[in-house]
N, C-alpha and C positions, 0 to 999 in steps of 0.2 A: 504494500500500500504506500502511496506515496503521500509521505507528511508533511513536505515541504519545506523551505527553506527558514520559516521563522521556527517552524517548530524542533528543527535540528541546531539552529545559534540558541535557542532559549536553552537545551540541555546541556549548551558548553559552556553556558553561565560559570563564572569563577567564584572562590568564598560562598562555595554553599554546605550545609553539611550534609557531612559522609551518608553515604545510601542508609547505613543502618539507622540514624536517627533523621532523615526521612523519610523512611518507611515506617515508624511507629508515628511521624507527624500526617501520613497519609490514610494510615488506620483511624487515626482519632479525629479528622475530618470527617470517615468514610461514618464511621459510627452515628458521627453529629448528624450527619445527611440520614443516615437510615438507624435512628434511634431504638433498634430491636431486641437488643441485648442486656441483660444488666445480672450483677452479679451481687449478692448476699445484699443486696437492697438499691446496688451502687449500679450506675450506668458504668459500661464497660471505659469508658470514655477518663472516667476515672483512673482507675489503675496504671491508663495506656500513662496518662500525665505525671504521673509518680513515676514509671520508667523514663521519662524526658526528663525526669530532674534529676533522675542518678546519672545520665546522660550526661547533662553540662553542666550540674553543680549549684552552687548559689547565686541564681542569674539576678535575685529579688534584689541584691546587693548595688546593683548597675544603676549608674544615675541615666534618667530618659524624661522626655518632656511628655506630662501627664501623670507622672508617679507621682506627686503630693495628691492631686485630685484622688486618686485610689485609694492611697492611704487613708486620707481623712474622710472617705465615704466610706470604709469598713470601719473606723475609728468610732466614726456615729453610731454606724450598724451596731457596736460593742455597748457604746453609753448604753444607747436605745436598748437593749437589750436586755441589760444588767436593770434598769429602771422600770420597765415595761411593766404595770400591772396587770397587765396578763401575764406576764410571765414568773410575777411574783405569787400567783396564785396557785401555778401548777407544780402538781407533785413532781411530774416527770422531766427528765431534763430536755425535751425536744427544740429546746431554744439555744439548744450548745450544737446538737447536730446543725441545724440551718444555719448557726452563726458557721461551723466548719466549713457548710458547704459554699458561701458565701466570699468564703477566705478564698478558695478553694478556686470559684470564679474569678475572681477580681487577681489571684496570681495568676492564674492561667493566661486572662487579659495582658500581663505583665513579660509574660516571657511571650507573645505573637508582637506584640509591640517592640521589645528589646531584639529581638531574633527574626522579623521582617525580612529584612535584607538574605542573612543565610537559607531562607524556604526557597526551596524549587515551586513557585507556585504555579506552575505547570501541572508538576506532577499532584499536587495538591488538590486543583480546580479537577482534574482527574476525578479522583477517589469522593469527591462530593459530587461530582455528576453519577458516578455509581450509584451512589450513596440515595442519587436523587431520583433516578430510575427506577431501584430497589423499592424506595418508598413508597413510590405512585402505587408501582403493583402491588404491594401490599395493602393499600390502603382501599385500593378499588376490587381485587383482585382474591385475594388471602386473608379474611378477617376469624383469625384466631388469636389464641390469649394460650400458650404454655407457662403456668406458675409454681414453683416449687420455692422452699425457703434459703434455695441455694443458688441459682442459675434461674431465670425467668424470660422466655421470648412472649414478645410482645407485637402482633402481625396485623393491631386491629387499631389505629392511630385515629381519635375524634377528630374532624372536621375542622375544626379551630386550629390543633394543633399542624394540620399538615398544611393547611393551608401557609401558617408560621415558617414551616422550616423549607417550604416550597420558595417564598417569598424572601426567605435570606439564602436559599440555595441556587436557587437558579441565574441571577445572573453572574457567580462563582463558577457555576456550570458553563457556562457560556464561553469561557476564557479557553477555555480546554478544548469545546468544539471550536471553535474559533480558528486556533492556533492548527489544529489538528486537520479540518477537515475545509477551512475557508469558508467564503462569506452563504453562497448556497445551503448547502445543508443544515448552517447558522438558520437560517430564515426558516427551512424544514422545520428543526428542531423548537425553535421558537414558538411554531404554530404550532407544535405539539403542547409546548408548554401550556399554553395560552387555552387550549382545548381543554388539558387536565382541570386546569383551573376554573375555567368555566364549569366543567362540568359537575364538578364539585359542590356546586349551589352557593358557595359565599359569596356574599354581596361586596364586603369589602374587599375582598381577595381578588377579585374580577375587577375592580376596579385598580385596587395598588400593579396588578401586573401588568393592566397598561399603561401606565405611568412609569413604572421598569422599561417595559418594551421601549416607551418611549425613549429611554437615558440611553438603552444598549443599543439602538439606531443609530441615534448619534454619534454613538462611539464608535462601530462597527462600519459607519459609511462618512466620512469628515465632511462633506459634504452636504447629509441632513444636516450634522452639527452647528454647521453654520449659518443652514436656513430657518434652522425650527425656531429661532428665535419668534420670526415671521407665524410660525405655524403658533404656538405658544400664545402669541396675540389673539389669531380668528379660534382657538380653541376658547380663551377666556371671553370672546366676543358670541362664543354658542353657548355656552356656561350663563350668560347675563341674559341668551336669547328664551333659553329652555325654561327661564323664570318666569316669563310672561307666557299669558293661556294661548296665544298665537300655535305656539312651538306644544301644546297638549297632543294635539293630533296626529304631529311626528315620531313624537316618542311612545304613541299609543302605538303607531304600525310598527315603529322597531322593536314595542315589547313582545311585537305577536312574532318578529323574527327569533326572537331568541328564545324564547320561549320554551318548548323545545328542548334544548339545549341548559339553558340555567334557570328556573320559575322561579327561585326567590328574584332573583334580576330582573325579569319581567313586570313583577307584582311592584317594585320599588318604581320604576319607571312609569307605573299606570297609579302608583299611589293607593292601591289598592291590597286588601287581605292584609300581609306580613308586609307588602312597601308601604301601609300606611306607619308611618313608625308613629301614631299617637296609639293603636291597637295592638303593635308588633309587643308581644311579652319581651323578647331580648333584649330590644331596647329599653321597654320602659323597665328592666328591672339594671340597667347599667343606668338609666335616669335614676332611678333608686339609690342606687351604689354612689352615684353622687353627692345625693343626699344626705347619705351614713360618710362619703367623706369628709362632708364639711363640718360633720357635728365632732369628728375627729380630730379637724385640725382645730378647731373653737377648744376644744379641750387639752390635747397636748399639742401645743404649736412649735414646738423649738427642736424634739430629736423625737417628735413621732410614737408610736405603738410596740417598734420593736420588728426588725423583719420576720415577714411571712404571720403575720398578726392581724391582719386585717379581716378574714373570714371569722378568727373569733372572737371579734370584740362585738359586744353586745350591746348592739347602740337602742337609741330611743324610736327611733324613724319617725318623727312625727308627724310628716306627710303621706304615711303612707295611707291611711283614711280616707283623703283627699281624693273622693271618686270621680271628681272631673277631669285628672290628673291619671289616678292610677287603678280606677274600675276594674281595668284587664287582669289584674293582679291580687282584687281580692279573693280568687278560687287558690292562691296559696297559702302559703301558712308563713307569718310574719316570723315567727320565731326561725322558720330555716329561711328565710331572707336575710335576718338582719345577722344569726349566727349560721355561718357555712357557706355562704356563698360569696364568689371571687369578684374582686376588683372592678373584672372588667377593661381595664382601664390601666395601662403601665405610669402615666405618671401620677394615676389618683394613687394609684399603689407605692409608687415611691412618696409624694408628701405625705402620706398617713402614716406609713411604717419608719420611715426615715424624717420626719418633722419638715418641716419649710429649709432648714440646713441643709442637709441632707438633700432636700430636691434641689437646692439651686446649685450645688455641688455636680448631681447626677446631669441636669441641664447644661453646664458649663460643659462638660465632658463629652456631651453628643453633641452643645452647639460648634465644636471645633472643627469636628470631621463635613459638617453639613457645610459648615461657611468656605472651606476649602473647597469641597466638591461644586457650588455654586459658584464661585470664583472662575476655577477653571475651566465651567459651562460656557460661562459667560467672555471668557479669553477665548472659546472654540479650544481647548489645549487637553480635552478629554482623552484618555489612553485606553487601549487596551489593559492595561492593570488597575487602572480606576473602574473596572467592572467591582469589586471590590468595594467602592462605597456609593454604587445602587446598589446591594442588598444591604448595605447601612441608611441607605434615606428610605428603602422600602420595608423594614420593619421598625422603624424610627416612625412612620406612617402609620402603619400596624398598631401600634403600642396604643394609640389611640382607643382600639375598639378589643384589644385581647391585657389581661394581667400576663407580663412576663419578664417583670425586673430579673426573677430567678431564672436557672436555666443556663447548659453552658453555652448553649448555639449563640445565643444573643452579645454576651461577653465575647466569644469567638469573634466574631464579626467588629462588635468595637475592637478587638486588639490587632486585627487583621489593620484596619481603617485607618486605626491611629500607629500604626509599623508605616504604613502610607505614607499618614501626612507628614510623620515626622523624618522618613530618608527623603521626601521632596523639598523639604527646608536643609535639610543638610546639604540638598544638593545643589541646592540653589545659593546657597552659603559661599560653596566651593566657588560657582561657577562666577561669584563677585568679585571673588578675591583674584 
């Protein structure tokens, strides 16, 4: 097969490391892409990252730009923690596991960041295209559950979540086909993508991924890049158009095209059943979630509930009553609303559990990699390796409508992002002097 010319200079890259520990950084991608495995409680994903540290050592040690922000956003996680009346309540110590696992992210973030430069992300964007193929078919394909208290597969991934690792996988994915197979079967691939996720029923997920598509065009052809500026305008010009009852009757025949294909999308587009979102229960119980955040931060405003606290604090909801508002929701039972159920919402979930500190912490930390990537939009200077932070502005989007502060994919992706921004300032350093 012929893989061409970029894709044989990218393997002769220099200063990268030895095959052995990028083949354990290719596994622990592949894993993150196809999350199936997990071992005495632990995703495998774990384990592989303890092998990477006997590997190279005490990478945490290394000065890099972004490590305070980390530091003092576990630091909080710790106060919070230790403080937490929730957590002063419980017998059991589940608030030392999640602080570990917490650690656990946020160094992991630490060494993709420090060690950027040394990954073959070639071969990397590889084993998460695997990873992201494996997924699909499992997800649509293979839905079973093997559990033992020792080794557990896992073949049956909710809706939310794949959508999630879809939306930070695929345009990773893309680098690989890319490099490997040229810009054709990119565009194949793509429509596959684009299909999976459609077909998937998520309303927001069908939409963030063409907003992806959009980024990875412009990377992938320099030429959109430099038009879509242009396009960007008449899209915000149909976006202002589709407001007025004019544009009802367009979107009512393209709900009937798709239809089909995605019916919660349909139903959004005609404003109807689940797209009216003042009747859609998902929504209005993440309106809810709102609710219970704000009575959160009115009560601990400065370091929060304590991570992964926010399903069991037992708030007041005192809107929930409110039948003009939340009708759709009296056939549930307030009690597992107000205790047990999620966020929703990645940064309601960071100011509650993390205090207002802590969120402008976590904010500063994602707005880095976002103002770069707009930057460079905006210079037309988008790369093939900035594939890499569209799947950080595309679950950066996400966060909005799913809880997933926790989680390693997510961290993955910011340390992938900021390894980016930060050999792009180095290199742009060099090239002043």
């Amino acid at each position: 097969m012929n893989m061409g010319p970029s894709y044989t200079a990218h393997k002769q890259r220099f200063n990268l490391f030895p095959k052995s520990i990028q083949k354990k950084i290719n596994w622990f991608a592949f894993f993150l892409a196809f999350p199936f495995l997990s071992i005495l409680g632990n995703s495998i994903t774990f384990f592989i990252f303890l092998l990477l540290i006997v590997d190279v050592g005490r990478f945490w040690k290394r000065k890099f730009r972004g490590k305070q922000l980390l530091l003092l956003f576990i630091f909080i996680g710790l106060v919070s923690s230790v403080s937490s009346p929730i957590n002063l309540k419980l017998e059991n110590l589940r608030w030392v596991v999640v602080l570990i696992q917490y650690v656990y992210w946020i160094y992991m973030t630490m060494f993709f960041i420090i060690y950027f430069e040394k990954i073959n992300l070639l071969q990397l964007s590889k084993w998460v295209f695997y990873g992201s193929v494996l997924y699909s078919i499992a997800f649509y394909l293979i839905p079973f559950e093997l559990d033992n208290p020792i080794v557990s597969f896992e073949f049956n991934p909710g809706r939310n979540s794949y959508i999630f690792n879809m939306l930070a996988c695929i345009p990773i994915s893309i680098y690989y086909v890319k490099m490997k197979w040229g810009n054709r079967k990119t565009y194949i691939v793509l429509i596959l993508f684009l299909l999976l996720m459609f077909i998937s029923n998520g309303r927001s997920g069908a939409i963030i991924i063409l907003i992806e598509l959009f980024f990875i065009t412009a990377i992938i052809r320099p030429s959109f890049q430099r038009a879509s500026k242009y396009y960007v305008f008449i899209l915000l010009s149909l976006f202002i158009l589709v407001q007025t009852s004019t544009a009802e009757r367009y979107l009512d025949f393209l709900s009937y095209q798709i239809e089909g294909v995605s019916p919660r999308m349909a139903s959004l587009l005609r404003s109807e059943g689940e797209g009216d979102l003042t009747l859609d229960k998902s929504w209005l119980i993440r309106e809810l979630m709102i609710d219970k955040g704000k009575e959160i931060v009115i009560r601990h405003p400065l370091i929060g509930i304590g991570p992964n606290n926010f399903k069991y604090y037992n708030a007041e909801l005192n809107d929930f009553h409110d039948l003009k508002k939340y009708k759709r929701l009296q056939s549930v039972s307030k009690i597992k609303l107000s205790q047990g159920t999620s966020p929703h919402n990645t940064y309601l979930q960071a100011v509650t559990e993390f205090g207002i500190t802590g969120f402008l912490v976590y904010i500063l930390f994602i707005l880095t990699p976002l103002i770069f990537s707009f930057k460079k939009y905006l210079r037309n200077s988008l790369k093939l390796e900035d594939l890499v932070l569209i799947s950080f502005i595309g679950i950066t989007i996400h966060f909005y409508v799913i809880a997933n502060l926790s989680g390693a994919l997510p961290w993955f992706i910011f340390g992938l992002s900021w390894g980016l921004v930060n050999r792009n300032r180095r290199n742009s350093k060099k090239s002043i002097r």
